[in-house]
C-alpha positions as CSV (number, residue, x, y, z in Angstrom):
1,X,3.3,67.0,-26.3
2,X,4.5,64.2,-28.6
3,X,6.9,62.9,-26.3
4,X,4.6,61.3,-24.5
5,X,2.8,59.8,-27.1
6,X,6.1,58.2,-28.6
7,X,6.6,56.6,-25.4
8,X,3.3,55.5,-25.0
9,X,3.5,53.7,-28.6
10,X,6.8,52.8,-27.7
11,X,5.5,50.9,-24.4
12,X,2.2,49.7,-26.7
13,X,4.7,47.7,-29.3
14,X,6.6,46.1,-26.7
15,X,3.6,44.5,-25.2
16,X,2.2,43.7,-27.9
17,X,5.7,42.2,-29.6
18,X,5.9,40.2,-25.8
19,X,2.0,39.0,-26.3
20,X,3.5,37.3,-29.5
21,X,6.2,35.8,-28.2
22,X,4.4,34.5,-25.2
23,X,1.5,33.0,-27.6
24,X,4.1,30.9,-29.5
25,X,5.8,29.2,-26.8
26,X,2.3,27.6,-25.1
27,X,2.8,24.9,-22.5
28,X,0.0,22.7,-22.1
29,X,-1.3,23.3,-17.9
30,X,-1.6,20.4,-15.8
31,X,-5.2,20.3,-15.6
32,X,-6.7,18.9,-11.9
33,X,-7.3,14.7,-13.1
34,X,-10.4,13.7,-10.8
35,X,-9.7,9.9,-11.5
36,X,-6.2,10.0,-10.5
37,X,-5.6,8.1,-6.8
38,X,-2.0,7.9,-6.8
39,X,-2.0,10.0,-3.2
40,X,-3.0,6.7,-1.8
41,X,0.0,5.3,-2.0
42,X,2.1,7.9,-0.8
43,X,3.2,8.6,2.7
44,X,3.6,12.5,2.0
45,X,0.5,13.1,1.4
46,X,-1.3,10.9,3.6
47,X,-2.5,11.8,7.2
48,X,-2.7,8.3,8.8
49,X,-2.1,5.0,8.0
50,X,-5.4,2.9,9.4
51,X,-5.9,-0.7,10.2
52,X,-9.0,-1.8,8.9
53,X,-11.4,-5.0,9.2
54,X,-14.9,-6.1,8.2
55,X,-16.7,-9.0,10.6
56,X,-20.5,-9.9,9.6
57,X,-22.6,-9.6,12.2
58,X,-25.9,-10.7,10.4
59,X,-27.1,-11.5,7.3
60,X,-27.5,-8.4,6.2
61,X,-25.0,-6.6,7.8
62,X,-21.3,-6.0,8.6
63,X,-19.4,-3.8,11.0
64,X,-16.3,-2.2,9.9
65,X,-13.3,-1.5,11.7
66,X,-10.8,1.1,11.8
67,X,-8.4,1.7,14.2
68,X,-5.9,4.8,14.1
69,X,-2.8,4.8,15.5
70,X,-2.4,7.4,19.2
71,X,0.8,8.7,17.4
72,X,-1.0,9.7,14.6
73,X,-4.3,11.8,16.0
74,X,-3.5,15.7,15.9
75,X,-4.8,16.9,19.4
76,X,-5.8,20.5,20.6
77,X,-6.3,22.3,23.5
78,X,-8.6,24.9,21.6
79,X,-12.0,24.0,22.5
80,X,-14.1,24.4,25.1
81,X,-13.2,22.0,27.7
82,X,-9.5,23.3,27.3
83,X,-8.1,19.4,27.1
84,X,-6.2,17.7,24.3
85,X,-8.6,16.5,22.0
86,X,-8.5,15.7,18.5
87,X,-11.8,15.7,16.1
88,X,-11.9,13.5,13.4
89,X,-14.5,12.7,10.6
90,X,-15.0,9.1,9.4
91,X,-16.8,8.4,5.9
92,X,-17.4,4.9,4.8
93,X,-19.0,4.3,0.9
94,X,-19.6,0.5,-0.1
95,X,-19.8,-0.4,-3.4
96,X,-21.3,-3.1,-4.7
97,X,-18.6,-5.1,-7.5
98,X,-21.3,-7.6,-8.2
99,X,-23.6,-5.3,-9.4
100,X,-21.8,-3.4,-11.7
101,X,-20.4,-0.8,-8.4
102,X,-23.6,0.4,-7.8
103,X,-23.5,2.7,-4.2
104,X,-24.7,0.0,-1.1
105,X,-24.5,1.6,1.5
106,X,-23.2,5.5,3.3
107,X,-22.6,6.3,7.3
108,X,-20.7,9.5,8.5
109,X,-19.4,9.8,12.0
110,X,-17.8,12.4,13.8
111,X,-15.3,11.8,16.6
112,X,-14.1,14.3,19.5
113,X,-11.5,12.5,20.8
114,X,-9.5,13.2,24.4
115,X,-6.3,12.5,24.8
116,X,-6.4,10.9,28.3
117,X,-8.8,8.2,27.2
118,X,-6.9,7.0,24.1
119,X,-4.2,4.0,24.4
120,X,-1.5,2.9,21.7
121,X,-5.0,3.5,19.2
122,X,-8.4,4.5,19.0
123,X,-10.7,2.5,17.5
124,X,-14.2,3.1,15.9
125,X,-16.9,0.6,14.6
126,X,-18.9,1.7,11.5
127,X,-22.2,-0.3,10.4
128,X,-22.5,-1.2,6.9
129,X,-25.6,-2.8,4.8
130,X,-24.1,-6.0,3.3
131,X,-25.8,-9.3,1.5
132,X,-24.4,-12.8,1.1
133,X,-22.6,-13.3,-2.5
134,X,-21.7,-10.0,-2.8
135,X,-18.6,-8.2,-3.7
136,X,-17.4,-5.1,-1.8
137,X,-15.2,-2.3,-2.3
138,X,-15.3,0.2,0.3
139,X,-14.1,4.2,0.2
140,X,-12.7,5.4,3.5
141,X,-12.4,8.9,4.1
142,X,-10.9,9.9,7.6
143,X,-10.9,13.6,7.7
144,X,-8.8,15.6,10.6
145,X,-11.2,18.6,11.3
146,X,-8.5,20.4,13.1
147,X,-5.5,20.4,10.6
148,X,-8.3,19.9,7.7
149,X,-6.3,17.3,6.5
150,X,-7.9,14.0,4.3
151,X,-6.7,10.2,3.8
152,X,-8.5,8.1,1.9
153,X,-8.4,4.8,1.4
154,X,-9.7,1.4,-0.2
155,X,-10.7,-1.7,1.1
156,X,-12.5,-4.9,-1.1
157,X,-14.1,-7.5,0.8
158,X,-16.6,-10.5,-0.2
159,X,-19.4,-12.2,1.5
160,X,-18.8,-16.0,0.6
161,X,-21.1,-17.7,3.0
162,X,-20.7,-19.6,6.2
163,X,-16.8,-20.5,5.6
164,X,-15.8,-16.7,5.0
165,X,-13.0,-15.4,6.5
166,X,-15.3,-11.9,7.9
167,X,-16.9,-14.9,10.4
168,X,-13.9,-14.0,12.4
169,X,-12.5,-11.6,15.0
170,X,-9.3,-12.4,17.0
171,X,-8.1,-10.5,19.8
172,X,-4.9,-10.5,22.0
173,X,-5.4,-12.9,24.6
174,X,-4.1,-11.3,27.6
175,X,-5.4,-7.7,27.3
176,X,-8.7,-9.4,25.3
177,X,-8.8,-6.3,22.9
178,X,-10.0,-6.5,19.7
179,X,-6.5,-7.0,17.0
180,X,-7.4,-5.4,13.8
181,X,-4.1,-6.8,12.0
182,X,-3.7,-10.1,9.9
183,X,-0.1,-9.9,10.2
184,X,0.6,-11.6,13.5
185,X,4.2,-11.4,15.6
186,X,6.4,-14.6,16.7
187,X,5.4,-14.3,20.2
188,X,2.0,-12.9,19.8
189,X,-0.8,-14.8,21.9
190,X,-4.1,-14.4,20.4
191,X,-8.5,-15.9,20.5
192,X,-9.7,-16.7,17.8
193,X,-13.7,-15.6,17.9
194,X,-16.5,-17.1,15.9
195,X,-19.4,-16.4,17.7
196,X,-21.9,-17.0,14.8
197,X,-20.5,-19.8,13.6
198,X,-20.6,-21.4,17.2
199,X,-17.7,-24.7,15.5
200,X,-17.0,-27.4,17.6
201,X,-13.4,-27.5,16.3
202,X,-11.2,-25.2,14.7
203,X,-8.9,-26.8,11.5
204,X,-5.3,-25.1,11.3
205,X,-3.8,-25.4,8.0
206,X,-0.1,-23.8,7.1
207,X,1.2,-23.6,3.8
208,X,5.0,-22.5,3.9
209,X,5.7,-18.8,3.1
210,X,6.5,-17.4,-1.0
211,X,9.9,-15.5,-0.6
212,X,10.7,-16.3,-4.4
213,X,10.9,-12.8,-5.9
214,X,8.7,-11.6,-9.1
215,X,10.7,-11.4,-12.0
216,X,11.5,-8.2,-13.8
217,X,8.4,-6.2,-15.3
218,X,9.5,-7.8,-19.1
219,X,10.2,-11.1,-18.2
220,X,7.1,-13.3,-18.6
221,X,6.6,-16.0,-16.2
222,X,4.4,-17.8,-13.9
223,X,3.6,-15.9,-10.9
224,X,4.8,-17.7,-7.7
225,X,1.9,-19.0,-5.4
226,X,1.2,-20.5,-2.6
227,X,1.3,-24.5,-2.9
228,X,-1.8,-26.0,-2.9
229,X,-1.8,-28.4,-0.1
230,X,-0.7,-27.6,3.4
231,X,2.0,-28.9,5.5
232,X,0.7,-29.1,8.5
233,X,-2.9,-29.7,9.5
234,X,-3.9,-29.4,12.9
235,X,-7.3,-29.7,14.5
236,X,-8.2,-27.8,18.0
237,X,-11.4,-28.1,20.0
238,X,-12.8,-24.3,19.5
239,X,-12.6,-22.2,22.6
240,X,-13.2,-18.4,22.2
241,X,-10.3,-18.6,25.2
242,X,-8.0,-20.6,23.8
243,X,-4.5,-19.2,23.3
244,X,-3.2,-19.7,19.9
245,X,0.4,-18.9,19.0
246,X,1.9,-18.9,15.2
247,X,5.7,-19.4,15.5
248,X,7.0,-20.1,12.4
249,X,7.0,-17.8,9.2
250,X,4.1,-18.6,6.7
251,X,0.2,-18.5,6.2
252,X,-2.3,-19.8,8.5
253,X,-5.5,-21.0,7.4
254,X,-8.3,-21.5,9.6
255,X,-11.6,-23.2,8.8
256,X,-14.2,-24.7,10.7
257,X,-14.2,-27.8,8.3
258,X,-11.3,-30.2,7.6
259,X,-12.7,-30.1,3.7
260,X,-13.3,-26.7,3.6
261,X,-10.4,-24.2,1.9
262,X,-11.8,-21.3,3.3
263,X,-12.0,-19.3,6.5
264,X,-9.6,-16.9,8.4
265,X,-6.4,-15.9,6.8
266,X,-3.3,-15.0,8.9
267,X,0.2,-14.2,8.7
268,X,4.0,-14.3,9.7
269,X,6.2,-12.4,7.9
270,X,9.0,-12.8,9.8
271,X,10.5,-11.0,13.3
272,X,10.1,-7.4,11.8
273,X,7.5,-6.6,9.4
274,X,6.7,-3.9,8.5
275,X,9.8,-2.7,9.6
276,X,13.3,-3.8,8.5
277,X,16.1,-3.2,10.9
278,X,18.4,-6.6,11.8
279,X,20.4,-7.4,8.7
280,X,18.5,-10.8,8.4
281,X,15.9,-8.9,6.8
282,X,17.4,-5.9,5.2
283,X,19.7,-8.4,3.0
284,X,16.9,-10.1,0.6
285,X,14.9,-7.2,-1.1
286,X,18.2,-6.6,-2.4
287,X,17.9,-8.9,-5.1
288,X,16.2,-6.7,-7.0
289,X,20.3,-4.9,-7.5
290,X,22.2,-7.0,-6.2
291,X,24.0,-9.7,-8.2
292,X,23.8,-13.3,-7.3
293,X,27.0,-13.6,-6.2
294,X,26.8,-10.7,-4.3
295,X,23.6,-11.9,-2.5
296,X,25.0,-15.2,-1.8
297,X,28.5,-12.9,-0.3
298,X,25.9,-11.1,1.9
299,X,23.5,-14.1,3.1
300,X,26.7,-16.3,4.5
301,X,28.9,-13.5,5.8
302,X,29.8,-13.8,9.4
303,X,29.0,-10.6,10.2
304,X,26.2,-10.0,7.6
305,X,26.2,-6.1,9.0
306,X,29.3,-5.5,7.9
307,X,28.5,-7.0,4.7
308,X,25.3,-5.0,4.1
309,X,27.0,-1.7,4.7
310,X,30.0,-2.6,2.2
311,X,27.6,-3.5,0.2
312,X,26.0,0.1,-0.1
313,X,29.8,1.6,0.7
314,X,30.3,-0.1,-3.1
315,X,27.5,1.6,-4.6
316,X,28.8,5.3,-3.3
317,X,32.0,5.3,-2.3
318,X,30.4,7.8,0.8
319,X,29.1,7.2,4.2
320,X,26.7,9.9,4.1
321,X,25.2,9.3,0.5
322,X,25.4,5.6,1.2
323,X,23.2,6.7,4.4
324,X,20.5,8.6,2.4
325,X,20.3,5.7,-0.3
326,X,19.6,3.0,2.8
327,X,17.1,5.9,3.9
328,X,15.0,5.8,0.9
329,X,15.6,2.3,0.1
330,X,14.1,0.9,3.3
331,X,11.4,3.6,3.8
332,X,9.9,2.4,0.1
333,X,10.4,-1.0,1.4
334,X,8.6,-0.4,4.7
335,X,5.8,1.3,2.8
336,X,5.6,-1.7,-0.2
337,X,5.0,-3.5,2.9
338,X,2.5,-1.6,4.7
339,X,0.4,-0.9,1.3
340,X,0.8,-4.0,-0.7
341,X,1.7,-7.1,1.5
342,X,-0.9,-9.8,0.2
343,X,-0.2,-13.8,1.1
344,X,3.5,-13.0,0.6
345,X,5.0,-9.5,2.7
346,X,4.7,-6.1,0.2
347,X,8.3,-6.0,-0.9
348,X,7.8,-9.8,-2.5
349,X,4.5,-8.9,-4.8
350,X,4.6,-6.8,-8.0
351,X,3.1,-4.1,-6.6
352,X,6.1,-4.2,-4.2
353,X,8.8,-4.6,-6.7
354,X,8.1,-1.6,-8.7
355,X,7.1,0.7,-6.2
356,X,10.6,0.1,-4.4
357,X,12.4,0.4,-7.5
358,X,10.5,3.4,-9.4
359,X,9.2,5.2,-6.1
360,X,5.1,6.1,-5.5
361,X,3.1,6.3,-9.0
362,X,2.5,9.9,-10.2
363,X,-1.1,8.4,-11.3
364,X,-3.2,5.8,-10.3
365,X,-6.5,4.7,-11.7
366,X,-8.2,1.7,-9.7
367,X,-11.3,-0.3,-11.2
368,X,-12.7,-3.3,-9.8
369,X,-10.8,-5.3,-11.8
370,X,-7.3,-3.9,-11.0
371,X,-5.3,-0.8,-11.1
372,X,-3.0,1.1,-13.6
373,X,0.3,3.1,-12.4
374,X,1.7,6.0,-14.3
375,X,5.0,7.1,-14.3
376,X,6.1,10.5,-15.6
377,X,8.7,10.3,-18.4
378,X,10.7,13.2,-19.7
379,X,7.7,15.9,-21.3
380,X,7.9,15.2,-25.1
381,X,8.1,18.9,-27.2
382,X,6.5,19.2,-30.3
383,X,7.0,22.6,-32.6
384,X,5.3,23.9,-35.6
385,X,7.3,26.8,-37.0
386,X,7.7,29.0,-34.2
387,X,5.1,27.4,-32.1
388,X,5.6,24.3,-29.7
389,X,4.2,22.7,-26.7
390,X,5.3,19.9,-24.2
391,X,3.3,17.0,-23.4
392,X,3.1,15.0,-20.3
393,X,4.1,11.3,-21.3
394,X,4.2,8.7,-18.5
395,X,5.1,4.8,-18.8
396,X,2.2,2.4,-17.5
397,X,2.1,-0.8,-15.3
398,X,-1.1,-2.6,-15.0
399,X,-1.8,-4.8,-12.3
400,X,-4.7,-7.2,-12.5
401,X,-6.8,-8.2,-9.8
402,X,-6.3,-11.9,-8.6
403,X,-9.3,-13.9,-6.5
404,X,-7.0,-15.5,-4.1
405,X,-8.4,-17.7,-1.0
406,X,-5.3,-16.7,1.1
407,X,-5.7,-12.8,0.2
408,X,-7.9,-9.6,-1.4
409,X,-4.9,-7.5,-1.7
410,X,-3.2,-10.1,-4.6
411,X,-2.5,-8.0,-7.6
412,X,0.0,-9.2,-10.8
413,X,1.6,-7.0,-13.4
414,X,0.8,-7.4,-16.5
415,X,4.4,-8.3,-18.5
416,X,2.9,-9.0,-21.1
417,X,1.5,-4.9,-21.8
418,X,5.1,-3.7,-20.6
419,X,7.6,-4.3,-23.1
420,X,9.3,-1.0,-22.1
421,X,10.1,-0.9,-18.6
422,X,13.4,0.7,-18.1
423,X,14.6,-1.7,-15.9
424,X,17.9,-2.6,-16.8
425,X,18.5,1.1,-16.6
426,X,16.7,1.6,-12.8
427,X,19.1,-1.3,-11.5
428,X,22.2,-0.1,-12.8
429,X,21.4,4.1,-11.4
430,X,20.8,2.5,-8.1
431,X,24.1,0.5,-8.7
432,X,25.9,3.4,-9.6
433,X,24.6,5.3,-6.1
434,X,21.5,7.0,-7.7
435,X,17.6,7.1,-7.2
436,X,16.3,6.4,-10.5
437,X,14.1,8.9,-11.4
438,X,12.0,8.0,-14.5
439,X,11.3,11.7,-15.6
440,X,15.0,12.8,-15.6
441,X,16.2,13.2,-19.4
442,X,19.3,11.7,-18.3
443,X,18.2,8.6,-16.7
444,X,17.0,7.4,-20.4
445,X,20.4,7.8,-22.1
């Protein structure tokens, strides 16, 4: 009968003697951080990828646009009319900047979409509560009810008056829909609409385009803007029919007074954007590795293809690695674009830079004056006796909000609060045929 017991003690002090051991080795959790927004700017975990505009309709009120791509929608036979159809739930919350962020306005749609009826995009209109001399930002949730699946995202926007650039709508001139971009093709024929307005003329202003890059996160300089004056002015007798075609690369102002700075803003970032796929434009966002000499090598080669490719064939000494380093590369590119492109395209702005060159944020904290990115370094471990515990450490960039006539979307980093960046290390692991990764003990050696 003590046999048992013995082995039941036996079993008791091993517990116990594991509880110990467990208590001094504690590991701080990674506790749920509601502030944190860095899914925002990462394609993994983000459903769809939205176009979105604000026009003023009144004086009191805007309509918001948001148009989602046909690729994108998730459709379903499972319902009860036995058709493709996806279901999707829009929510829009404005936010009044000027007074202090105070909630403006709400308005939740739902959507049962079929798939027959939908073209390259499917667009919805959402009425919003807005007053002149106001500043907006607005929360967009777009909810996929079949996959329950969430993106979210942020727009800011500003009610100036008469001149303001949400006085506008343009749409494609030969199938007369509705174009919810401001980044405009070559070739692309568009109207330019400003019904409340009702101008006699339209003023076209074009300043050339910024393809300087930002300097390195430490280096403190003056940011490169647009110049002030235009070089071209052009005046056209308004016509809401009137084709309108922007060939050369560049920003295009549009006012409905020669005196006036301000109106509609549009773009042309080259043959290509978002996209990069001819080696005219895969060549310059490699100045962030690439030496001058090497860039200048690239730029005037004959066959510029060949010279990209040896130019990555350098870094790895391996097709297939050389491959998956132009894969992630150019996908951070396209997406620097996509998320960041301002009055200069997304791979030119700070934003850009470090996003390309460190990969998505693992936090982001947004405010109505800018927005902080986190980066995960190495966990630091601390020990008392026996005892010890990592913590989490990440390196910051802060990114100021600029008021910009030619953009809302114009952010600068800080250089100044970023004395430690890293960066001399980042270039030289992509150099050397690597993705940096900032929270690799290695990488900081």
């Amino acid at each position: 009968m003590t046999r048992p017991l013995k082995d039941k003690s036996a079993a008791l002090i091993t517990i116990v003697m594991m509880a110990a051991m467990l208590a001094s080795c504690t590991v701080t959790q990674n506790v749920t951080d509601t502030k944190d927004m860095s899914y925002i700017y990462n394609p993994a975990r983000s459903v769809y990828s939205p176009f979105i505009t604000v026009y003023n309709e009144g004086a009191e009120s805007s309509v918001m646009n948001i148009s989602i791509l046909r690729g994108e929608l998730y459709f379903s036979e499972a319902n009860p009319e036995g058709v493709p159809m996806a279901s999707v739930l829009v929510s829009v919350r404005i936010f009044n900047n000027t007074m202090g962020g105070a909630l403006a306005d709400t308005a939740t749609f739902k959507y049962d979409i079929r798939k027959d009826e939908v073209g390259g995009a499917y667009s919805v209109r959402i009425p919003l509560n807005t007053r002149e001399g106001s500043a907006y930002t607005a929360e967009i949730k777009i909810i996929d009810l079949i996959r329950q699946r969430t993106n979210q995202t942020f727009v800011d926007f500003e009610r100036t008056g008469p001149y303001s650039g949400l006085n506008y709508k343009i749409r494609d001139h030969f199938s007369k829909n509705e174009i919810f971009s401001r980044v405009l093709r070559r070739d692309q024929y568009i109207n330019v609409l400003s019904p409340s307005l009702r101008p006699d003329t339209l003023w076209f202003f074009y300043y050339k385009a910024v393809t300087q890059i930002p300097p390195p996160p430490s280096t403190i300089l003056p940011e490169i803007t647009v110049a002030p004056e235009p070089e071209v002015i052009v005046p056209l007798v308004y016509s809401d029919t009137l084709p309108v075609m922007f060939p050369g690369e560049g920003i295009y102002l549009i006012s409905v007074d020669s005196l006036i700075r301000e109106g509609l803003i549009l773009y042309n970032f080259g043959p290509d954007h978002p996209n990069m796929t001819s080696p005219e434009t895969m060549i310059p966002p490699l100045a962030y590795l690439a030496t001058p000499q090497e860039m200048e090598v690239m730029l005037t080669a004959e066959n510029q293809k060949m010279a990209l490719d040896n130019f990555w064939l350098d870094r790895t000494g391996s097709i297939d690695r050389s491959k998956e380093l132009i894969r992630i590369w150019y996908n951070r590119t396209l997406f620097a674009n996509y998320y960041f492109s301002s009055y200069k395209a997304g791979w030119l702005t700070d934003r850009g830079m470090i996003y390309i060159m460190y990969g998505p944020p693992d936090k982001v904290y947004k405010n109505a004056e800018g927005e902080s990115w986190g980066y995960k370094k190495p966990p630091v471990k601390s020990r008392w006796g026996s005892r010890y515990t990592y913590e989490d450490q990440y390196l910051w960039f802060n990114f100021r909000k600029q008021k910009s006539v030619f953009s809302e979307n114009d952010f600068v980093l800080n250089r100044a609060g970023t004395p430690v960046s890293y960066w001399d290390i980042a270039v030289a692991r992509w150099r050397e045929g690597k993705v940096f990764r900032l929270d690799n003990p290695e990488e900081l050696q």
